[in-house]
N, C-alpha and C positions, 0 to 999 in steps of 0.2 A: 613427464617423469619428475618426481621430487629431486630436487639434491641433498644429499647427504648433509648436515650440519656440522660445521667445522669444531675442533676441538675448542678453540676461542667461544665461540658461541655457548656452548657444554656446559664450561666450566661458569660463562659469566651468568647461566641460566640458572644453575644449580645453587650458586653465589646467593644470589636475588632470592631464592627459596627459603632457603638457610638464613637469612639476615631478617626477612620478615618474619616465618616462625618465631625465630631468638625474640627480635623486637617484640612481639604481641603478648609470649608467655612472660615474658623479662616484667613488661607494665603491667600487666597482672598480677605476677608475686609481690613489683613493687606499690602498687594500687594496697593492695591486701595487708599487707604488711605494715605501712602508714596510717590507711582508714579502717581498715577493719574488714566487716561482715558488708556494711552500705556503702561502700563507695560506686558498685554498679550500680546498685539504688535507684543511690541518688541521681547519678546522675543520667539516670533513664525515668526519672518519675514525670518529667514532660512529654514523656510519648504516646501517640496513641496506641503503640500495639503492645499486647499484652505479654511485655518479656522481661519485668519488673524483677523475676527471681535469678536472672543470670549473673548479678552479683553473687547472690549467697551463693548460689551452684558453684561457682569459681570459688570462693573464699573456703566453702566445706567441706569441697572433694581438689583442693588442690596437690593433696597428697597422691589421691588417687591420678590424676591429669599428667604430675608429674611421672610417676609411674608408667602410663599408658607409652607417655611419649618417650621413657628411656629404652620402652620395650619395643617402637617402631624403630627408635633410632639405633637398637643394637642390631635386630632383623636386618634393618636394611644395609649396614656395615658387612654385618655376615655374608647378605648378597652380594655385596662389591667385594666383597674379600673371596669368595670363593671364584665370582667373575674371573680379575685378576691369578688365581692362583691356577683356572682350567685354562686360562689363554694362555700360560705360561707353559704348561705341561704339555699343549699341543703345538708348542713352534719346531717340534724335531720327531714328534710322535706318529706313528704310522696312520693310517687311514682308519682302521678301524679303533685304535686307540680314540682318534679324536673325534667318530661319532659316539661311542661310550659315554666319553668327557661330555658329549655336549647333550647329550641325552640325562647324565648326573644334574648338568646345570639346569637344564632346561625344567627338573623336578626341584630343585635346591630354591628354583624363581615363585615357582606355583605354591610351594609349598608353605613358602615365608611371607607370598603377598594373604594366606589363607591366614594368617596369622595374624601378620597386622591390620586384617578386616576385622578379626576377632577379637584384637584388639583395643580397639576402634569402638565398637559394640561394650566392650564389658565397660568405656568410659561412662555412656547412659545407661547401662544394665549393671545392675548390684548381685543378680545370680545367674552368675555363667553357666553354672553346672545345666540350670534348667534352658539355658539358651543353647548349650549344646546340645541337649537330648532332642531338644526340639528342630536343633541345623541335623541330625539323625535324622529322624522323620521326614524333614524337608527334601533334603537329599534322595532318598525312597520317592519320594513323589517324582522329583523332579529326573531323576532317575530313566523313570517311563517316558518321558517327554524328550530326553537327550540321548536314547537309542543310539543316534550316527553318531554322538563326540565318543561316547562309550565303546563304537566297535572302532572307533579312531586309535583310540587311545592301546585298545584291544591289540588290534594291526601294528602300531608301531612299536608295541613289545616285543611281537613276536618276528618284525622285521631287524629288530637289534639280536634278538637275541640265536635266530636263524640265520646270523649273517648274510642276507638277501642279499643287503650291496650295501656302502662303508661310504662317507663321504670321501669323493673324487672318482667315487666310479660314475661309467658312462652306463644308460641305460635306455632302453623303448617299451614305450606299451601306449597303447592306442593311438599310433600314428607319431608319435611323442618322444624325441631323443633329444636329453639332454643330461649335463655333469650335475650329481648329484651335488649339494654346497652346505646342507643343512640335513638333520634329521631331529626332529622334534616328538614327542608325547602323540600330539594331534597332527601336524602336519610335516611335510616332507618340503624342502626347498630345492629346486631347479635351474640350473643355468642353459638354456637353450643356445643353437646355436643363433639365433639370432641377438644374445649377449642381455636378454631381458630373464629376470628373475619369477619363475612360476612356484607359484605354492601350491600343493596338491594334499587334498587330504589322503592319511595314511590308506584306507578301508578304499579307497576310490582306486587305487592302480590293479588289474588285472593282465594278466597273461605276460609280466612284468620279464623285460630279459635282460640281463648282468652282460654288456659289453667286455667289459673289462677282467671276467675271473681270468682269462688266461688271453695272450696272444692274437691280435684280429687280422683277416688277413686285406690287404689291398691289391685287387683285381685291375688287371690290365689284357684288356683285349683288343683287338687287331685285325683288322678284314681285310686280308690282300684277294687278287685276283684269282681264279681259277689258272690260270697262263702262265700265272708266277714260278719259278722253281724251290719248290717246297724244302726240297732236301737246305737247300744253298741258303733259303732263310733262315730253317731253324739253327744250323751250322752257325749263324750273325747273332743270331739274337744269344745262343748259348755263352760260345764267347766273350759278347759286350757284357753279361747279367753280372760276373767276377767284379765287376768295375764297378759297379753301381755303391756298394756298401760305406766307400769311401767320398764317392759324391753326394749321396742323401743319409744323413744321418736318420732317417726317421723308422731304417730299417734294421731289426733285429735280428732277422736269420739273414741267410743267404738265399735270396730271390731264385725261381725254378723256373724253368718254362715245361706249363701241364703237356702240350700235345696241343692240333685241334681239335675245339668245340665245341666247331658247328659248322655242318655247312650250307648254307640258306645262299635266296636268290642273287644276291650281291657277288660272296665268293667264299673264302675260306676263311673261318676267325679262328687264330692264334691267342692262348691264353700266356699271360704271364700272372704268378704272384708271387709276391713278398710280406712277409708276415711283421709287425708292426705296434704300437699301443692303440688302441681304438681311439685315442684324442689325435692321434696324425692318420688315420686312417683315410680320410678325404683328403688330404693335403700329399701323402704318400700315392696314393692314385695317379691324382693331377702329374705329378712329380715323374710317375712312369710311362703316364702316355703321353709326354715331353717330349723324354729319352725313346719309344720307338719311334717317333714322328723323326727327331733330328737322326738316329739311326739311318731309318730307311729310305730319308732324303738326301743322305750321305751316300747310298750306295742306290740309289735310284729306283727304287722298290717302289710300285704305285700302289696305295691302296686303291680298296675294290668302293664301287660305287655303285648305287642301285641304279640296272638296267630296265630300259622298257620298251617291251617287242611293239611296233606301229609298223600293219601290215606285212606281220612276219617275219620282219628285223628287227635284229635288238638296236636299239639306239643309246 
C-alpha cells in the first residue's frame, strides 16, 4: 500500500514546478527581448536535429504562449479554489450534501483539465474553431468504443440524483459490504471492513442494498436446553434487556425479546434484538451475546449443545 504524501512534500513538489516554469518562460522573454528573433538560432545552429525554428516560434508567438499559460494558470487556480471552497462547505454538511459537493467538484476537475488540453493544442494550432469541430467528430467515434465509461457515467447520474445511497452510507451487493467514502462521474469509492479502499465502477453494482436508509437490527440468539424452564428464563432476560441501553451506547431503541425461534436438535434458541446504525451493527451483536452469556452464567442457565445418539443414547 502507498502512503499518503505529507503536506511538506506537496508543497515543496509544487514549489519545484512553479520555479522552473517561471525560470524557462522568464529566459525566453529575456532571451527575446535582448536578441531578438535569433537568439534560439543561434544558438541551436550546431545541432544535428532539425529544430533551428524554435527560436522564431518563441520570439512570434510569445504573445500567444503567454496567453496559453495565463489561461492554464487561471483554470487551474479556479480548480484549487473551488477544491478548497467544496472542502469547506462539507465540514458540517449532511451526507447527501457532501456527495452533491463532490460530484460538483469532481465535474469542476474534468471539466478544467478539458480545457487546459485545449489549451495546450491552440498553442501549436492557429484554428481552434476547426480543431474543435474536429475533437466533435472525434468524440462520435470514440464514443462507440467507450460504451462502459458512458454507461459509467450514465449510472452515476442517476445514483446522485435517485438518492441510491449518499456518502457514509453502508451498502452490499455481490457478496460486498462496505462504507460508501466517495461518489464520482465514473466510479464509486468504498471502505470495506477490512479498512482497504475499493473503487468500483458506477454501471458495475447490481442488486445494490442501502444499509443505512433507516434503522438495522442486531440479532442475538441463544440455544438453551430442552430441561430448562422456559417460563423463568424469559422472565431474566425481559428484565435484564431495561439495563442494557445504558451499558452499550450502540443502541437506539429499546432492545425486545422476539419469543423462540427454533427448535432444532440442540434445544430451544431464544431470540433477542436491538435496533442500532448499521456501522455498529456487528459490534452491537458481539456486545449482546456477551451480556446473555454473563447473564446466564450468573444464574446458571446451561446452554444447549449438540447431542449424539451412539447406540441409542444420547451422549
Amino acid at each position: 500500500m502507498f502512503k499518503k504524501r505529507s503536506k511538506q512534500f506537496k508543497i515543496a513538489y509544487w514549489s519545484i514546478v512553479a520555479v522552473l516554469v517561471v525560470l524557462f518562460f522568464t529566459a525566453g522573454t529575456i532571451s527575446y527581448a535582448i536578441f531578438g528573433d535569433v537568439a534560439f538560432t543561434r544558438a541551436l545552429q550546431g545541432s544535428t536535429l532539425d529544430i533551428t525554428n524554435i527560436g522564431n516560434f518563441f520570439s512570434n508567438n510569445m504573445e500567444r504562449v503567454i496567453s496559453v499559460l495565463s489561461t492554464l494558470f487561471i483554470v487551474f487556480l479556479v480548480i484549487k479554489f473551488f477544491h478548497i471552497v467544496i472542502r469547506l462547505m462539507s465540514l458540517k454538511a449532511s451526507n447527501r450534501r457532501k456527495t452533491i459537493l463532490a460530484l460538483v467538484y469532481s465535474f469542476i476537475k474534468y471539466t478544467g483539465i478539458i480545457i487546459m488540453f485545449f489549451a495546450l493544442l491552440a498553442l501549436v494550432m492557429e484554428d481552434v474553431g476547426t480543431l474543435l469541430a474536429g475533437a466533435g467528430v472525434l468524440v462520435i467515434i470514440i464514443g462507440f468504443g467507450m460504451q462502459s465509461m458512458l454507461a459509467d457515467i450514465i449510472a452515476g447520474l442517476f445514483i446522485i440524483f435517485e438518492n441510491t445511497f449518499e456518502v457514509g452510507d453502508i451498502v452490499t451487493f455481490d457478496n460486498f459490504r462496505g462504507e460508501v467514502v466517495y461518489i464520482g462521474i465514473r466510479t464509486t469509492k468504498f471502505k470495506g471492513i477490512d479498512g482497504n479502499i475499493h473503487v468500483v465502477n458506477n454501471s458495475e453494482m447490481r442488486r445494490l442494498v442501502n444499509m443505512t436508509q433507516d434503522n438495522s437490527v442486531a440479532i442475538c440468539d441463544v440455544t438453551i436446553e430442552y430441561s430448562e424452564n422456559l417460563e423463568k428464563i424469559e422472565k431474566l432476560i425481559e428484565n435484564h434487556l431495561p439495563t442494557l441501553p445504558a451499558k452499550l451506547e450502540q443502541i437506539v431503541e429499546q432492545p425486545a425479546y422476539i419469543g423462540p425461534a427454533e427448535f432444532n436438535d440442540r434445544g430451544i434458541t431464544l431470540r433477542i434484538i436491538a435496533k442500532c446504525h448499521e456501522s455498529n451493527r456487528m459490534m452491537l451483536t458481539r456486545a449482546l451475546n456477551r451480556e446473555m452469556k454473563i447473564l446466564f452464567d450468573k444464574h446458571k442457565i446451561t446452554f444447549a449443545v449438540p447431542h449424539i445418539k451412539i447406540d441409542g443414547k444420547v451422549k
